[in-house]
N, C-alpha and C positions, 0 to 999 in steps of 0.2 A: 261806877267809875270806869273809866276808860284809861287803860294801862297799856294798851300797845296796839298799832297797827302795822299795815305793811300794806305793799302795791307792788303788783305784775304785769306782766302780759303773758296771756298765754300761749303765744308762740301759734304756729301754725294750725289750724282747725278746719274742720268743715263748716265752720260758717261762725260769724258773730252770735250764734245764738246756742253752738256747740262748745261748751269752755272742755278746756285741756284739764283731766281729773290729776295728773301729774305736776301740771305746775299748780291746780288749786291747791294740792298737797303741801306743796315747797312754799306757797307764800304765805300757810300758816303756820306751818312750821316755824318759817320766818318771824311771824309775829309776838311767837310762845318765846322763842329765841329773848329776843328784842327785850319785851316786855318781862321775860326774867320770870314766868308765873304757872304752875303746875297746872293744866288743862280741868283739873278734877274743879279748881273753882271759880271755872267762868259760868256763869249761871245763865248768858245768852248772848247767840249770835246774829245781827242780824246780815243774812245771808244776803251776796249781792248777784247771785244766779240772775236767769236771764226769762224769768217767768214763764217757762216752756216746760213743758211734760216732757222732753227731752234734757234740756239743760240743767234742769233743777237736781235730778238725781244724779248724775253727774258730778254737781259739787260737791253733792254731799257725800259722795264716797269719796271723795278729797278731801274734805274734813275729817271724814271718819278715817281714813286710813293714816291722815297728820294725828289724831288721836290717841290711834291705837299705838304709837309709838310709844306713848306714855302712860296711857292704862289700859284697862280689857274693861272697867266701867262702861256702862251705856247709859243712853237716857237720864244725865244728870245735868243739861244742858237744853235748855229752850233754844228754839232755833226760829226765826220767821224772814220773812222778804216782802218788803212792801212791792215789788212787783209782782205780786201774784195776787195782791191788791188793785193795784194800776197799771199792770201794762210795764213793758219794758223803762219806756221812756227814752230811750236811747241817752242825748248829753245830759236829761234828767234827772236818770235814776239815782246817779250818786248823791245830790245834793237832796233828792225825795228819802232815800236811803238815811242820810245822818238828818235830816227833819223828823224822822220817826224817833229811831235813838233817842235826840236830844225829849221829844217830846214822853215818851215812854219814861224817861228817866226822870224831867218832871212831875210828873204822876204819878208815878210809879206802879206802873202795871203795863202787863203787855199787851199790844196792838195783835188781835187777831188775822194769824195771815191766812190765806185760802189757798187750798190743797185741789191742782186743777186736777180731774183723771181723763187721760183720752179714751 
């Protein structure tokens, strides 16, 4: 079930493929907000990082620091990015991004995502 989202920009960066770990922070916060729901039981997200060995750890210490706001729990949250499947996509990703979602949630199981290392 899908109970809250949210949308940013992240403001000034070094580059489209460098996201801002402060605003990733604030626009989930934003969304825990919104959606009214204790972080402990969202059971997964799927992350719209920029399928780079740079950008990907980046958000996720913006998640995790939106987290830890709320608990010191770890690891009780699946996390994947179909661009680390396919490539960026640039005006693709998002709509390749909630194609997974929807199709994961049909099935119910998750889509294995790929962990790049440089």
């Amino acid at each position: 079930m899908i109970k809250g989202t949210a949308v940013n920009h992240g403001g000034k960066t070094h580059g489209y493929t460098v996201p801002n770990p402060n605003a990733q922070t604030e626009v989930i916060q934003h969304a825990l907000r919104e959606a009214k729901i204790d972080p402990q039981t969202i059971d997964y997200i799927e992350a719209h990082g920029t399928g780079t060995a740079l950008g990907d750890p980046i958000e996720i210490a913006g998640l995790t620091k939106a987290f830890e706001a709320y608990t010191q729990e770890h690891q009780y949250c699946a996390i994947g990015s179909v661009k680390s499947n396919i490539g960026h996509a640039e005006s693709a990703a998002g709509i390749a991004g909630i194609s997974k979602i929807l199709l994961q949630l049909k099935y119910g199981q998750f889509v294995p995502s790929f962990i790049r290392r440089s």
